[in-house]
ZAMARGU-4260 file (C-alpha; in steps of 0.2 Angstrom, whole numbers, plus 5000, padded with zeros to 4 digits):
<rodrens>
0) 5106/5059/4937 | 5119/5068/4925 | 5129/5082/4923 | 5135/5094/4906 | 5197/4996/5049
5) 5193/5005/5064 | 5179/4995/5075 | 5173/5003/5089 | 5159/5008/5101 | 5151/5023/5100
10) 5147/5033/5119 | 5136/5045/5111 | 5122/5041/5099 | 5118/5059/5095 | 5103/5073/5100
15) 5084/5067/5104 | 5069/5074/5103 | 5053/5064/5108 | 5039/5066/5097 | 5030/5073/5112
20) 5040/5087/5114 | 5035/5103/5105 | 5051/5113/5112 | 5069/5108/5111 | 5067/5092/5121
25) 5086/5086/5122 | 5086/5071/5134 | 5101/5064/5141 | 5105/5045/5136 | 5102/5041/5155
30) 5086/5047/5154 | 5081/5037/5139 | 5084/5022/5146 | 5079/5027/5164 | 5062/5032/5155
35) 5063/5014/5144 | 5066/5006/5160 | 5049/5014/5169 | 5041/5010/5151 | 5045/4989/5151
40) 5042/4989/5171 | 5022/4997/5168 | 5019/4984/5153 | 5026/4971/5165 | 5013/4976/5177
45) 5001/4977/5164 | 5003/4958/5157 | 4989/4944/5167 | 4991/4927/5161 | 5003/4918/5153
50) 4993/4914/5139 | 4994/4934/5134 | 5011/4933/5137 | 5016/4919/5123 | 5006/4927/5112
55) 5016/4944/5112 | 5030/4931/5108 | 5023/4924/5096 | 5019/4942/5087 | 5037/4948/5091
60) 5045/4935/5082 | 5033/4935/5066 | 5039/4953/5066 | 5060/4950/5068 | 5056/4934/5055
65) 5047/4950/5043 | 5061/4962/5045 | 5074/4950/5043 | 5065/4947/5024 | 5065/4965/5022
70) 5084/4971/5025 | 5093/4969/5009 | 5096/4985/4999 | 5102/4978/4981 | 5101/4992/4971
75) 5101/5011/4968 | 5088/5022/4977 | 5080/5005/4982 | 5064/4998/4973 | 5055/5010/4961
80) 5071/5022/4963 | 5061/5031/4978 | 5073/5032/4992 | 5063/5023/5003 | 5057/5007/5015
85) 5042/5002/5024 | 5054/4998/5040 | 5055/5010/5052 | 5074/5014/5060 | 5067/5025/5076
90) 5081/5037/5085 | 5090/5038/5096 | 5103/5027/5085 | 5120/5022/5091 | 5138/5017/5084
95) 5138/4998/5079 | 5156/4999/5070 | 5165/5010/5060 | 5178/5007/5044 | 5192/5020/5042
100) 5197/5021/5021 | 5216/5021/5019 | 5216/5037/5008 | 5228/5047/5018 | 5218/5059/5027
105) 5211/5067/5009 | 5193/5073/5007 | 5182/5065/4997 | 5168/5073/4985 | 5161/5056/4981
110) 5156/5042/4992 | 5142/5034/4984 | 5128/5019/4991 | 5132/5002/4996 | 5122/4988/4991
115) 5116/4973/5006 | 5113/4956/5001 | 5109/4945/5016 | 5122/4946/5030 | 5136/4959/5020
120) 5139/4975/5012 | 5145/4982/4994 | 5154/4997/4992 | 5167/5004/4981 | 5181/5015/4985
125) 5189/5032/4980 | 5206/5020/4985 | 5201/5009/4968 | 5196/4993/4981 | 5179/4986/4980
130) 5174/4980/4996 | 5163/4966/5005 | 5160/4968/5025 | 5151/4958/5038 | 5136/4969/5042
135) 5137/4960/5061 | 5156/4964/5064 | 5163/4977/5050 | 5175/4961/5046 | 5183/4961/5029
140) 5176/4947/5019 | 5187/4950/5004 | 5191/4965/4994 | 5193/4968/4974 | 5206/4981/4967
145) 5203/4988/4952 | 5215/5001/4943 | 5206/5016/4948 | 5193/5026/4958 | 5175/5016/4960
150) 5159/5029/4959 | 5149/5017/4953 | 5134/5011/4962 | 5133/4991/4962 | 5119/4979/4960
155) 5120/4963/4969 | 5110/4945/4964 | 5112/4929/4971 | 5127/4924/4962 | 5136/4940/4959
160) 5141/4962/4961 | 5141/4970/4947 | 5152/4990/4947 | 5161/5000/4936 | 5177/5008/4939
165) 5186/5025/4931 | 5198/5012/4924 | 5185/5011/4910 | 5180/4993/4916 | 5164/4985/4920
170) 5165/4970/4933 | 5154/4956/4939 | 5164/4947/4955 | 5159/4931/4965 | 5149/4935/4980
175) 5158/4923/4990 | 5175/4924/4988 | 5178/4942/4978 | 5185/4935/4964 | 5183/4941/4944
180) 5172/4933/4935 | 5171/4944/4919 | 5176/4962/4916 | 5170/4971/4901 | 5181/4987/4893
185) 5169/5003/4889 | 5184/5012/4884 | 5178/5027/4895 | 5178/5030/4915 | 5161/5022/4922
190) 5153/5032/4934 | 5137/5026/4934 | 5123/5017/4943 | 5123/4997/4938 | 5109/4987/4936
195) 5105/4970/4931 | 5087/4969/4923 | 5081/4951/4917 | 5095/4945/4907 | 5104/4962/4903
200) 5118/4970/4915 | 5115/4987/4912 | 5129/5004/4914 | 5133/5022/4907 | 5151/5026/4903
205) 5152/5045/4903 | 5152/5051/4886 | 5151/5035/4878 | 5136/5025/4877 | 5124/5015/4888
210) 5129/4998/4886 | 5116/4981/4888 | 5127/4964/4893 | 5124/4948/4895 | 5124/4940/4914
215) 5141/4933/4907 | 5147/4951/4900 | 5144/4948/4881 | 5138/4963/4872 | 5121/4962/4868
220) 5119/4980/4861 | 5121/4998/4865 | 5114/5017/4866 | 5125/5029/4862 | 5129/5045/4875
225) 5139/5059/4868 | 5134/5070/4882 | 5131/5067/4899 | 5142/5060/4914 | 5140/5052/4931
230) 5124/5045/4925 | 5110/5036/4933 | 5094/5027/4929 | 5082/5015/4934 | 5073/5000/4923
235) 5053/4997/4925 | 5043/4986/4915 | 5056/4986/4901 | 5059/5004/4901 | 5073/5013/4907
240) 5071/5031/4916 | 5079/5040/4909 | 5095/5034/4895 | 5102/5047/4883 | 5092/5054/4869
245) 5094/5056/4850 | 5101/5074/4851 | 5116/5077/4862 | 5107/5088/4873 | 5092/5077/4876
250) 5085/5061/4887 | 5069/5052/4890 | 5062/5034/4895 | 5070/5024/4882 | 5059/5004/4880
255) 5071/4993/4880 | 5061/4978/4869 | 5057/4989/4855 | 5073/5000/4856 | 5065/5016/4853
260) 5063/5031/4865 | 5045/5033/4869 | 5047/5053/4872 | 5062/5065/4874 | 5064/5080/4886
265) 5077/5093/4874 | 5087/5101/4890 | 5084/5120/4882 | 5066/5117/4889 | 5073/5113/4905
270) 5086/5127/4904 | 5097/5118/4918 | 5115/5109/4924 | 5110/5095/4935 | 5097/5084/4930
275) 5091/5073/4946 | 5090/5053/4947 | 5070/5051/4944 | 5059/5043/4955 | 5043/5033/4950
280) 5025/5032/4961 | 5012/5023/4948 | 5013/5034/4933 | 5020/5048/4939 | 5039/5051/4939
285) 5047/5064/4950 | 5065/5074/4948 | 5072/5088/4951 | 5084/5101/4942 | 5096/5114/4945
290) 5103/5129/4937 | 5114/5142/4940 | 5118/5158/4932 | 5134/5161/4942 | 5124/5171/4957
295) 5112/5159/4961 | 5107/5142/4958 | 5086/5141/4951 | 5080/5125/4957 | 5066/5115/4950
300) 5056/5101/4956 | 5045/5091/4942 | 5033/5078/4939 | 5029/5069/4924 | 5017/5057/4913
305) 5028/5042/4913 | 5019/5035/4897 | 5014/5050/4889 | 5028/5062/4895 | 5017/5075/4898
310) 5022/5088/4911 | 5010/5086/4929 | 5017/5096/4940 | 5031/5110/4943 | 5039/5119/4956
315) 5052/5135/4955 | 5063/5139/4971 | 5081/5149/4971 | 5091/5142/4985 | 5090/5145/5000
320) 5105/5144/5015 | 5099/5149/5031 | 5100/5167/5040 | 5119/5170/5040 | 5127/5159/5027
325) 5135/5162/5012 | 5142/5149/5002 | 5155/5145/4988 | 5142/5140/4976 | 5155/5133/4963
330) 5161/5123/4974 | 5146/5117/4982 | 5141/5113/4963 | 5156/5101/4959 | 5154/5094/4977
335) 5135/5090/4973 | 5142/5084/4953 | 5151/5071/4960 | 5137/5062/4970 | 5125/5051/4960
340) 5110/5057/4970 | 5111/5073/4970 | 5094/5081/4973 | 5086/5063/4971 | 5069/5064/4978
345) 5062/5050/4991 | 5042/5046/4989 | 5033/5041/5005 | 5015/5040/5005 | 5006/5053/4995
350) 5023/5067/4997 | 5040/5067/4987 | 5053/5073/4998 | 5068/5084/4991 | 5086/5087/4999
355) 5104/5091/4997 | 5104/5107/4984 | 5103/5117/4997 | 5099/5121/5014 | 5082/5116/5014
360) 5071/5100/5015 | 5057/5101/5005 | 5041/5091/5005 | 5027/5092/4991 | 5010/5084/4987
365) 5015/5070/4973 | 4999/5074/4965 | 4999/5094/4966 | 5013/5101/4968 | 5010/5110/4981
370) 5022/5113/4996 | 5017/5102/5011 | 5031/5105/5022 | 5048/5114/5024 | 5063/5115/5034
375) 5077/5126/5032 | 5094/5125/5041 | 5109/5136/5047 | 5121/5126/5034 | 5121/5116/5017
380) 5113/5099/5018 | 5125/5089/5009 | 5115/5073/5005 | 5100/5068/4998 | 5087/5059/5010
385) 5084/5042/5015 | 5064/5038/5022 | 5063/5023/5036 | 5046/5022/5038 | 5039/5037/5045
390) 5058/5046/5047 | 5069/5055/5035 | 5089/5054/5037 | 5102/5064/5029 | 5115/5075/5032
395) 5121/5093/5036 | 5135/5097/5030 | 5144/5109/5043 | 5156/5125/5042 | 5168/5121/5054
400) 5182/5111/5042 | 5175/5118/5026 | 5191/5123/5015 | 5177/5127/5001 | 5172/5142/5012
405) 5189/5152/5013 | 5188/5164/4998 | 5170/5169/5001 | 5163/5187/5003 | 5152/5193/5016
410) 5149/5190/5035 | 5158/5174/5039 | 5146/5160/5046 | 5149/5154/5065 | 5162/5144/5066
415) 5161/5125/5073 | 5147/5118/5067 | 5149/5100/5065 | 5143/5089/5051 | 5127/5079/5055
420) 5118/5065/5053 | 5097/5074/5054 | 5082/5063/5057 | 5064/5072/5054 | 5046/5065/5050
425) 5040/5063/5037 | 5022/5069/5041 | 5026/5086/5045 | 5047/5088/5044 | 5049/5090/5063
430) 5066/5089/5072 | 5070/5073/5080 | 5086/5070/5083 | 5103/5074/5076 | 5122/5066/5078
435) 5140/5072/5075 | 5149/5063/5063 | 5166/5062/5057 | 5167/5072/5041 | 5150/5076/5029
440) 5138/5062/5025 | 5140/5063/5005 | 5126/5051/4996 | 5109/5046/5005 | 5111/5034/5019
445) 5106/5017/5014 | 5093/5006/5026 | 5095/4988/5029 | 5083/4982/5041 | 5085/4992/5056
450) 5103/4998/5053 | 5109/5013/5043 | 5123/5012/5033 | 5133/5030/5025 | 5151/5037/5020
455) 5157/5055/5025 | 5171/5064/5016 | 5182/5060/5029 | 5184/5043/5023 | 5175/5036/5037
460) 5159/5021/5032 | 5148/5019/5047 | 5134/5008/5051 | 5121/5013/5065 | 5108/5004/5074
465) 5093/5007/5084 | 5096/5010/5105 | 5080/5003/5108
</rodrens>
């Protein structure tokens, strides 16, 4: 939450493992589609009468009609913040295209969500472009150039993208064409998740103030942030989760009608660095925290009374990085500072599901508390997740290009691991499949129907689909 064109094919679509399997259960690609093939030929033979057979039409496209409703992503974290969608994206997935960022071979630390809205994606840039692709082909639609870096997140309506750039400026630009509308000057760098609520386009500038526009960029009034950066929030029922509080070192839901914080959380009580994006299931709002004592990071997951503020749930954990890693953990901290989801929690069903702090994925009971499942691996993770029905994504970060990693003490990790892209279940946090990428996925991937849609450090956007 806050802190003090290349277009290809892809010929490998990554590592599988069948729910079935209980051991490593690798399959080649030839063997998944040999096995689909034995698959469609047994249902074939399983189908009398043609009157069965128009009827499984008929289902099939209710469904494609149901998912094409379901595949726009307009906003941070998705509805209720929770980092999840009801559509399931099943592995094995493969390569639909790719887009190379002309930033001159440089690593980025930030890379944050795009935004879908019918048939293209949103993103901003490192470069200072905004971007608008063809989700079908990767093809440019138009792109926006503003005079420095984009980390905001951006919020897409019918009419409209709203983002904030590091030149200090908020922007709303046509869908259709890319072309300004209205900007509005904060004064300060905007690093911030953007959201239009009602009739109020809402945005943090770091150190500055929360600002309220119009949908025509008039200033309808303002919150006041002395304190934190690279902020994010979310609105529901005309409260936003969380906006800077009264004190400098403070924050809390903040009702937007009455203009008054209904409670505040004084950061000495939660004695941390990195306060999470929140997550909200019914009344209960999930995040996380992290501290760090220049040894170790302390990690803390919490749940909260929405209305009432009071405190429901709370888990302690120090990190965690696998049998034979040590890592740089300052500059694994101002990696992780840079991404606006940084330990965000996804909610699926009755669990809230924590990664990218360290190098485990962690699974609790929304109500309890109480751990449901874990899984740790041999290297950072180095995004938060993303939940696709019944499947978790995210990313590992890798050790084989890490400059981070150069000056640390100890044994030295195995050299060569590649970033990844991990799938797992949700149920129980079991393998299923995993892909090389080009450089380290850095914010949660985004799901748009049956596609997923991420950025690495290597400047690299790609956009994945289902083989089968």
């Amino acid at each position: 939450m806050r802190a003090l064109y290349t277009v290809g094919r892809a010929t490998e679509h990554g590592n599988f493992t069948t729910d079935e399997a209980d051991g490593d259960g690798r399959e080649t690609m030839k063997d998944l589609r040999n096995a689909a093939q034995r698959r469609k030929r047994r249902k074939q033979d399983e189908i009398f009468g043609f009157s069965f057979l128009a009827a499984a039409c008929a289902v099939l496209l209710l469904l494609t009609v149901s998912c094409r409703k379901s595949s726009d992503w307009i906003q941070f974290r998705g509805e209720g913040g929770r980092g999840a969608t009801s559509t399931g994206i099943s592995p094995p997935l493969a390569l639909k295209w790719k887009f190379r960022l002309q930033l001159d071979g440089r690593t980025l630390r930030a890379f944050n969500p795009p935004v879908v809205k019918d048939d293209t994606i949103y993103f901003g840039s490192a470069d200072g472009n905004f971007y608008a692709l063809d989700i079908e082909s990767g093809y440019m639609r138009w792109a926006f150039k503003s005079g420095a870096p984009i980390n905001s997140v951006p919020f897409v309506d019918d009419e409209q993208v709203y983002f904030g750039s590091q030149d200090g400026k908020a922007y709303a630009v046509s869908r259709r064409d890319g072309l300004e509308n209205w900007s509005f000057r904060a004064g300060r760098p905007i690093n911030s998740s953007v959201e239009r609520y009602k009739d109020s386009v809402i945005f943090v500038s770091d150190g500055g103030a929360v600002f309220f526009l119009s949908p025509e960029g008039q200033k309808q009034f303002h919150v006041p942030n002395s304190t934190w950066y690279h902020y994010t929030f979310q609105m529901y029922d005309d409260v936003m989760y969380f906006a800077p509080g009264p004190g400098s070192h403070s924050f809390g839901p903040y009702d937007t009608r009455q203009q008054r914080h209904l409670w505040v959380l004084e950061t000495s009580y939660l004695d941390a660095i990195w306060y999470s994006f929140p997550a909200l299931r019914n009344d209960l709002l999930f995040f996380s925290t992290l501290g760090y004592d220049g040894f170790e990071w302390y990690l803390s997951f919490y749940a909260f009374d929405r209305l009432s503020g009071r405190r429901v749930w709370q888990y302690e954990d120090s990190s965690r990085w696998g049998d034979s890693y040590t890592p740089d953990l300052d500059q694994l901290l101002l990696r992780g500072m840079e991404l606006l989801d940084f330990m965000a929690p996804s909610v699926w069903k009755d669990l809230v599901i924590y990664a990218g702090g360290d190098a485990v994925v962690r699974a609790f009971d929304a109500d309890t508390g109480n751990v449901v499942w874990e899984k740790e691996f041999d290297t950072p993770v180095s995004s938060a997740p993303i939940v696709a029905g019944d499947r978790i994504y995210f990313g590992l970060l890798g050790d084989g290009e890490l400059e981070f990693y150069e000056g640390q003490t100890g044994e030295a990790p195995a050299r060569g691991s590649a970033p990844r892209l991990v799938c797992l279940s949700a149920r129980d946090g079991r393998f299923l499949w995993d892909m090389e990428l080009e450089g380290a996925i850095l914010s949660a991937p985004v799901a748009a129907g049956k596609r997923l849609m991420f950025g690495t450090d290597k400047s690299v956007f790609y956009i994945l689909e289902e083989v089968f």
